[in-house]
N, C-alpha and C positions, 0 to 999 in steps of 0.2 A: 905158813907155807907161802910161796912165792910164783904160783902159777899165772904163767901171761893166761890169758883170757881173748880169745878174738871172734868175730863175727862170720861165720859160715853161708847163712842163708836169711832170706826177708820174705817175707809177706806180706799183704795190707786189702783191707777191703776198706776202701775209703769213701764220701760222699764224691770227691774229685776225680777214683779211679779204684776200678776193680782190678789187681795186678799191680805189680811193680812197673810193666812198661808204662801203662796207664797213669798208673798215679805221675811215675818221672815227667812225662809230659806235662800234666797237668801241673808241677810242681814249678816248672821251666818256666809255664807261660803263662802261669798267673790264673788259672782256671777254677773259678768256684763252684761248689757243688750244692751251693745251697738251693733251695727252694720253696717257693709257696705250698703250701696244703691245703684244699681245698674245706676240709675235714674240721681242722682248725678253727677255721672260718666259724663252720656249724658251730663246733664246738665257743664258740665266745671266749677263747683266748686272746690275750693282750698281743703275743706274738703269735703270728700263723709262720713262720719259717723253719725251716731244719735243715742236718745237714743231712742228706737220704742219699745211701749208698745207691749204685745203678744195679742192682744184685739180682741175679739170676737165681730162682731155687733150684728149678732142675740140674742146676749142673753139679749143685751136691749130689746129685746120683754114682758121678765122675771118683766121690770121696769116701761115701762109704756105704756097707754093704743095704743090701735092695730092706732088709729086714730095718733097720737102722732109719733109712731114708722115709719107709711110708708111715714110721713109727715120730718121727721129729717133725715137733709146732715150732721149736722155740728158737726163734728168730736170730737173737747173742747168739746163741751154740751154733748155729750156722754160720754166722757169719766168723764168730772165733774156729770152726773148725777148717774153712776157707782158706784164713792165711796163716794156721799151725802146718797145715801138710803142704802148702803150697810153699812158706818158708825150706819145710824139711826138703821136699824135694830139689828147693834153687840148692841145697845143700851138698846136694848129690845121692843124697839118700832114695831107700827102694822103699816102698810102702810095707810090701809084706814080710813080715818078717815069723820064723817059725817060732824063735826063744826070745824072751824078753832083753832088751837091750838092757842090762844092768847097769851099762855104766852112763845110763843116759836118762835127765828127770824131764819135767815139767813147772815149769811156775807160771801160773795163765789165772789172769783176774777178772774179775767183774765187781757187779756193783748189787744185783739183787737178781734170782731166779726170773725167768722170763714170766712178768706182770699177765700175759694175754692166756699164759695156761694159767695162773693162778686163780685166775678168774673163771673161768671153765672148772676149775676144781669145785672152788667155792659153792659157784652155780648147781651142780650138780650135788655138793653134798647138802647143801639148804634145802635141794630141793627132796632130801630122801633116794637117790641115784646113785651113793658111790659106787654101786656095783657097777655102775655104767662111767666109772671114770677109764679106765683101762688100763692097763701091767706097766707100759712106756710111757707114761704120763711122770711118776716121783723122778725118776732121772732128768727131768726137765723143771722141773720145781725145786730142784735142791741148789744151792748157791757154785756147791763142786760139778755139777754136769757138765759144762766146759772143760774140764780136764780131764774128767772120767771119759767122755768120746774121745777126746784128743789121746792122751794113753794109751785106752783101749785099742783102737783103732794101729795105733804105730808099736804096741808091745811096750811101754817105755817101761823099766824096772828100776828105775833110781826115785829120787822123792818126789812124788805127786802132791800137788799144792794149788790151793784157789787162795790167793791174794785178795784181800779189799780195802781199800783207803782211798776209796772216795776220788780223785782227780787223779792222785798222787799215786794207782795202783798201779799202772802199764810201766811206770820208771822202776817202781818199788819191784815188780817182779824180774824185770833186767836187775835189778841190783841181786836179788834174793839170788838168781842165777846165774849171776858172776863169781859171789862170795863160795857157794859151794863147790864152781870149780878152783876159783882162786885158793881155797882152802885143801883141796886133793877130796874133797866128796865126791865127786861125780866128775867126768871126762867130757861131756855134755849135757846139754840143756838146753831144750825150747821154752821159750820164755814169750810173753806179750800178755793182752786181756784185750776184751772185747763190751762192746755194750750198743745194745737194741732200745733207744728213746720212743718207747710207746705213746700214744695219750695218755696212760696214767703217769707215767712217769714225766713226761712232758709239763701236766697239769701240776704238779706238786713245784716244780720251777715257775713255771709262771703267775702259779698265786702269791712266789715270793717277790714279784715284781722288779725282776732281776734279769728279766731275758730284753731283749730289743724290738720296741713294738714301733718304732719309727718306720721301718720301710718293709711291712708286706707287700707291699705294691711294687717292691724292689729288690727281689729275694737276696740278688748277688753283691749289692752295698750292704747289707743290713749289718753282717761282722764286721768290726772297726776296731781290730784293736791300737792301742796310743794315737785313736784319735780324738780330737776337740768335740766331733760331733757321734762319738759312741755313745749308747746309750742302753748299752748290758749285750748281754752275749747269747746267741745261739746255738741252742742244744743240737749235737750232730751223733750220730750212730755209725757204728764200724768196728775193725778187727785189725788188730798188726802185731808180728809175729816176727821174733829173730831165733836163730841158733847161734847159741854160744858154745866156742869146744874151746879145751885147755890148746895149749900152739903147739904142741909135740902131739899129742892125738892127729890134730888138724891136718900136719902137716906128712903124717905118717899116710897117711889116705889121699893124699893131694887136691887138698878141698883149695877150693877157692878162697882166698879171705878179703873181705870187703874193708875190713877195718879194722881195729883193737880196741875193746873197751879199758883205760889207762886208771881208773878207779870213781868210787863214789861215794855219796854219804846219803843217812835218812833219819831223819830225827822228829821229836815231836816238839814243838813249841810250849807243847803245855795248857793252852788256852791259859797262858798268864802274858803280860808286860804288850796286851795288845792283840794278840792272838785270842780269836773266837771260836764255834763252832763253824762256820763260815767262813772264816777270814786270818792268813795267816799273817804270823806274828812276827815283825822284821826280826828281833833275835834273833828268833829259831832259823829263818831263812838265811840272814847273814851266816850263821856257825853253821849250815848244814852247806851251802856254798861252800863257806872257805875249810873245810873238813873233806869235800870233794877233792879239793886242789891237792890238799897235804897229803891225801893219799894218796892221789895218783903221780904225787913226784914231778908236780908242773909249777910251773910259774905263772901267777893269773896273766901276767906279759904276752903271755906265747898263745893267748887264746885268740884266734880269729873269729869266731863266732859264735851268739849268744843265740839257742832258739829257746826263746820266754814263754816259759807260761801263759799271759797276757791276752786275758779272756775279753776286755774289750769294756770291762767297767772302770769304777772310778779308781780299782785298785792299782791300775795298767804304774800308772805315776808314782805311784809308791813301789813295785815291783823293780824297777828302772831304779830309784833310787837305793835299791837295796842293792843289787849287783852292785852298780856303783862303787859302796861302802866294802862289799866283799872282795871286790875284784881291786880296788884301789883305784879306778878309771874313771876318764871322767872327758868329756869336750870331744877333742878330736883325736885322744889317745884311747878312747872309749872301741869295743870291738864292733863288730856289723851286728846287727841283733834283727831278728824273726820272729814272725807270730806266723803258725801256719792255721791258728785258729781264722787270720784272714780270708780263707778260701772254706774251709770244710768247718765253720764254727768248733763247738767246744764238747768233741765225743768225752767228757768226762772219765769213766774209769776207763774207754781205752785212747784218751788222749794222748798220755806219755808213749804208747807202743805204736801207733802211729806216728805218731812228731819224730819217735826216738828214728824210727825206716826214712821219716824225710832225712834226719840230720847224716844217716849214716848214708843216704845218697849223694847229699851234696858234699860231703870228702871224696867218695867215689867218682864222680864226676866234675868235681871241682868248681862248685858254681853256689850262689847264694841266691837262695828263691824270694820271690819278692813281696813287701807286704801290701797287697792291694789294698783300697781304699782307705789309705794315709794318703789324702791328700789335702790337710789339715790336721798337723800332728798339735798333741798336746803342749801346749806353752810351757808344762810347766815337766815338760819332757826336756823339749828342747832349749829347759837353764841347765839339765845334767847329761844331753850327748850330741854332740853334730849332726845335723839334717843329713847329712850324706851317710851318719854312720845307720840309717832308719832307711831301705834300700826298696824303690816302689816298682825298682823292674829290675828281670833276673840281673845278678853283678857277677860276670867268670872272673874267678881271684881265686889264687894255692890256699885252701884250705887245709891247712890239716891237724889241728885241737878244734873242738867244738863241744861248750858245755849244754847241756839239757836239763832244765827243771822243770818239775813239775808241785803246786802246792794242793793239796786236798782237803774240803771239810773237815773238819776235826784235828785243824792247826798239823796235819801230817804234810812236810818238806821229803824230796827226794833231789839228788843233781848228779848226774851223772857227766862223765867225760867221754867222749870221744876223740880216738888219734886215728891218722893216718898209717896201717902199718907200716913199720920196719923191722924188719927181721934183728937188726945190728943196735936197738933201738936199749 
């Protein structure tokens, strides 16, 4: 089946900006979110930074009912339930609704139950106490509680689903809920993931000695991606959230449309020919690239802009050379390319659904956000694409293709495409 697919509504609770106005600004002007932890410190990790959203809890009060709110610890689920209704709403949608929207799913990721109840759990049953854990405690503990509030909460009655794949989950869920309306399953779909970097989860990265411990004394250099002087990446926390509706739905309701998703791919590598638990493997990356294009009926030509992966380690150089290869480009026919992990480091599983709301901004408003602190880009960047095509302040230029990938632990590629609608298209 042959259903367009387009963009209705956005969300995002970001280190750079709670809100879409927020964030756009922040996106414009080059604003980083990151910063020092004092905690860290204590704690004797190599990197004391993150990227920490500006997040108000009381205004989940705003989101859901009073029962709900004094019953919710876990921090993901709040921050994914933020820019699920916040997205629905940019949509035009009403919160309440009496019968279940059937023709409308979910696909909302994460990476693992919120770590600070699990530990309250634990706590408490070591110590002889489960009677003292309490009723609203498993729904925060189970890996699907982001979707079960989020559903709950809006009636959704199509497929409910918690995605995981590591980096690669916040693209993998736009993909997942593209294809079921692309396919005639469903007429809508909220889609993103979300993810809350505790100190446990923090610690488990940093003993792999893979985070950036050069500038705590400098929270807002410390992300560098395809720079000379990067030296691993920073873990950041957040929620971003789109609706997807078939274009004849859409356009029966007079929604607004931001954009069109034009197709995607998602593949595994294998952990063969390179590809690790860690580290994904050019193959798999090249063929899931160029399996994006073929199916969205594009020409790698016509793509204006690349937002990368490009966490800020040594992989940054190899990521670059892999488009390259997939896309056919290269020098100064090479497209503009972004890392918006430069500003809000590397929210992990909700990378992709964050980055994917920056990309579908800047078609919306027509503009390429910039990668801060490149101001020493990698040498062996710049043998495969022009300094000008690597952009350190926002560039206004007609965008309208933009690819998105993201690659996750466990050799999992996703890449998505963004167009500019047209209806005539």
């Amino acid at each position: 089946m042959n259903h367009r697919v387009v963009i209705t509504g956005l969300g995002v609770v970001s280190p750079n900006g709670v809100g879409v106005p927020d964030f756009l600004h922040s996106l414009q002007n080059g604003v980083s979110g990151i910063k020092f932890i004092p905690e860290y410190e204590r704690l004797n990790f190599n990197c004391q930074v993150t990227g920490l959203p500006p997040f108000e809890w009381d205004q989940l009060k705003n989101y859901v009912s009073e029962v709900s709110f004094n019953g919710l610890k876990a921090i993901g689920i709040g921050y994914g339930i933020k820019a699920a209704l916040d997205a629905w709403k940019d949509a035009g949608n009403s919160i309440m609704s009496e019968e279940p929207h059937w023709e409308t799913g979910c696909v909302f990721g994460n990476s693992v139950g919120d770590s600070e109840v699990i530990k309250s759990v634990i706590a408490r049953v070591d110590a002889g106490e489960a009677k003292k854990i309490g009723s609203r405690v498993v729904e925060q503990f189970m890996n699907s509680g982001v979707t079960a509030y989020i559903s709950g909460r809006l009636g959704l009655g199509n497929r409910v689903i918690t995605n995981s794949a590591a980096c690669a989950t916040g693209t993998q869920a736009i993909l997942m809920g593209y294809e079921f309306i692309k396919q005639g399953m469903a007429k809508r779909m909220l889609v993103g993931s979300t993810e809350h970097v505790d100190s446990y989860i923090f610690g488990t990265f940093d003993s792999m000695r893979i985070l950036a411990r050069k500038f705590n004394h400098l929270p807002e250099q410390a992300s560098r991606p395809m720079s000379s002087s990067a030296c691993g990446f920073v873990p950041g926390s957040g929620s971003g959230a789109l609706v997807l509706e078939e274009l004849d739905y859409a356009l029966e309701r007079n929604a607004t449309i931001y954009a069109e998703i034009a197709g995607g791919a998602s593949n595994s590598g294998g952990q063969r020919f390179g590809g690790t638990m860690t580290a994904p493997g050019s193959k798999g990356v090249i063929k899931c690239i160029s399996e994006a294009i073929r199916n969205s009926n594009i020409s790698a030509k016509s793509i204006d802009l690349i937002c990368g992966h490009l966490t800020a380690t040594t992989a940054d150089a190899l990521e670059i050379k892999n488009w390259g290869l997939a896309l056919d480009r290269k020098g100064d026919d090479f497209p503009l390319i972004n890392s918006l992990k430069s500003m809000i480091g590397h929210c992990l599983s909700a990378a992709g659904s964050i980055e994917a709301v920056a990309a579908v901004l800047q078609i919306v408003h027509q503009f390429v956000h910039p990668n801060i602190n490149l101001q020493d880009p990698n040498p062996e960047i710049l043998k495969l694409v022009s300094t000008d095509k690597l952009p350190t302040a926002m560039v206004k230029k007609e965008i309208n293709t933009v690819v998105k990938a993201n690659f996750g632990f466990g050799d999992i590629n996703t890449c998505l495409i963004f167009s500019k609608y047209n209806y005539n298209r």
